[in-house]
Structure formats: structure tokens, C-alpha cells
C-alpha positions in Angstrom: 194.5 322.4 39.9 197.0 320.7 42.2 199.6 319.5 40.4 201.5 317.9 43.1 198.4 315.5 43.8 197.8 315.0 39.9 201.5 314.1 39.8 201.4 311.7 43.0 198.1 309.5 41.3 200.1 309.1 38.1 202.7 307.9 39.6 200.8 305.8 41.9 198.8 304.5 38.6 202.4 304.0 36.9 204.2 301.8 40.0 201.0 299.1 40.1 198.9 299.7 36.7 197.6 295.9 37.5 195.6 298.0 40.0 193.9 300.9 37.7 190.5 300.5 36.3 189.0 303.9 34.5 185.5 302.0 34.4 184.7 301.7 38.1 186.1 303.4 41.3 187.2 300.7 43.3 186.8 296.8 42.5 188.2 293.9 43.8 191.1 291.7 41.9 192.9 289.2 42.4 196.1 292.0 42.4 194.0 293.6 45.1 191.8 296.4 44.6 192.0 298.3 41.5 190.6 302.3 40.7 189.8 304.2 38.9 191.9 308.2 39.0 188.9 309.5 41.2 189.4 306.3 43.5 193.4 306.3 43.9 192.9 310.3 44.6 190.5 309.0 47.5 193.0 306.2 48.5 195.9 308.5 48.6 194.9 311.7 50.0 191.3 311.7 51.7 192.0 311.0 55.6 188.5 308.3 55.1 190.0 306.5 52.1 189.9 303.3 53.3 186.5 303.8 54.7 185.4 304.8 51.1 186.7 302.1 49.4 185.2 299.3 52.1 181.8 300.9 51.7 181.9 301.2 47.4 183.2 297.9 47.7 180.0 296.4 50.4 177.1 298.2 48.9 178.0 301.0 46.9 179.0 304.8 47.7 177.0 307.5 46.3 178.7 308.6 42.8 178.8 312.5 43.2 180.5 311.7 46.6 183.3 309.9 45.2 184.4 312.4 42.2 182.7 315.4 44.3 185.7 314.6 47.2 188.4 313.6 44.2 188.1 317.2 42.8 187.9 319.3 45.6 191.4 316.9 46.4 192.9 318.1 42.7 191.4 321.3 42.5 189.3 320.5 39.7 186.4 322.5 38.1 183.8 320.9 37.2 184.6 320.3 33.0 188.4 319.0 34.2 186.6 316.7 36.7 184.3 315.7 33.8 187.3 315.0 31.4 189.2 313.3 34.1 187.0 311.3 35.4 184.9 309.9 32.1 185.3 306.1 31.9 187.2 305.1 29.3 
């Protein structure tokens, strides 16, 4: 588990919280686009972020491909991904 990363979402999460949303992975708001943990990991650290987020937002990204990337990001297993990730 990378702590440094965990550390750098919550924080994240913590300086805009008008922009989190547990129940989906990225969604549009009139505060811009909000996320979900799995989606602020891919906004911060996966070099295609952006790219993820304009495709989720336009048609929909394949689920597994979202959290799949966001844990190998944290350094999840599979049952901290699962506890992580679960909406709200």
C-alpha cells in the first residue's frame, strides 16, 4: 500500500470536498468535476488522467479499468481496493 499516494488523495479530497463524490468516478458539477477516491487517484497520478476522465465523462470507461489502474496506483489488493472503493 502506498501511503504517500493515499496521503496525497486525502488531502486532495480535503482542499476541494465540493469536488468528491464516493457514488460515481467522475461527474460533472457546477464546482467542476467531482470523484470519487478511485477517480482523484486517476486525476492525480495516472500520466492519462485527463484522458480518463473526458472518456467516463462522454460515454462511459469500462469499470474494472478505472479501480483496476487506481489500485495498482495505491498498491492495493484486491479486499483493500474493495473496501476503498465501495460507494458509500
Amino acid at each position: 500500500m502506498n501511503i504517500e499516494r493515499l496521503q496525497a488523495v486525502k488531502e486532495a479530497i480535503l482542499q476541494n470536498p465540493q469536488n468528491y463524490n464516493q457514488n460515481s468516478y467522475f461527474e460533472t458539477s457546477p464546482c467542476g468535476t467531482q470523484a470519487c477516491i478511485a477517480g482523484k487517484t486517476i486525476l492525480l497520478f495516472d500520466p492519462e488522467g485527463k484522458k480518463i476522465e473526458a472518456d467516463w465523462l462522454k460515454k462511459g470507461t469500462n469499470y474494472t479499468r478505472i479501480v483496476d489502474r487506481a489500485s495498482v496506483i495505491l498498491g492495493l489488493n484486491a479486499e483493500q481496493a474493495l473496501s476503498l472503493f465501495a460507494e458509500v
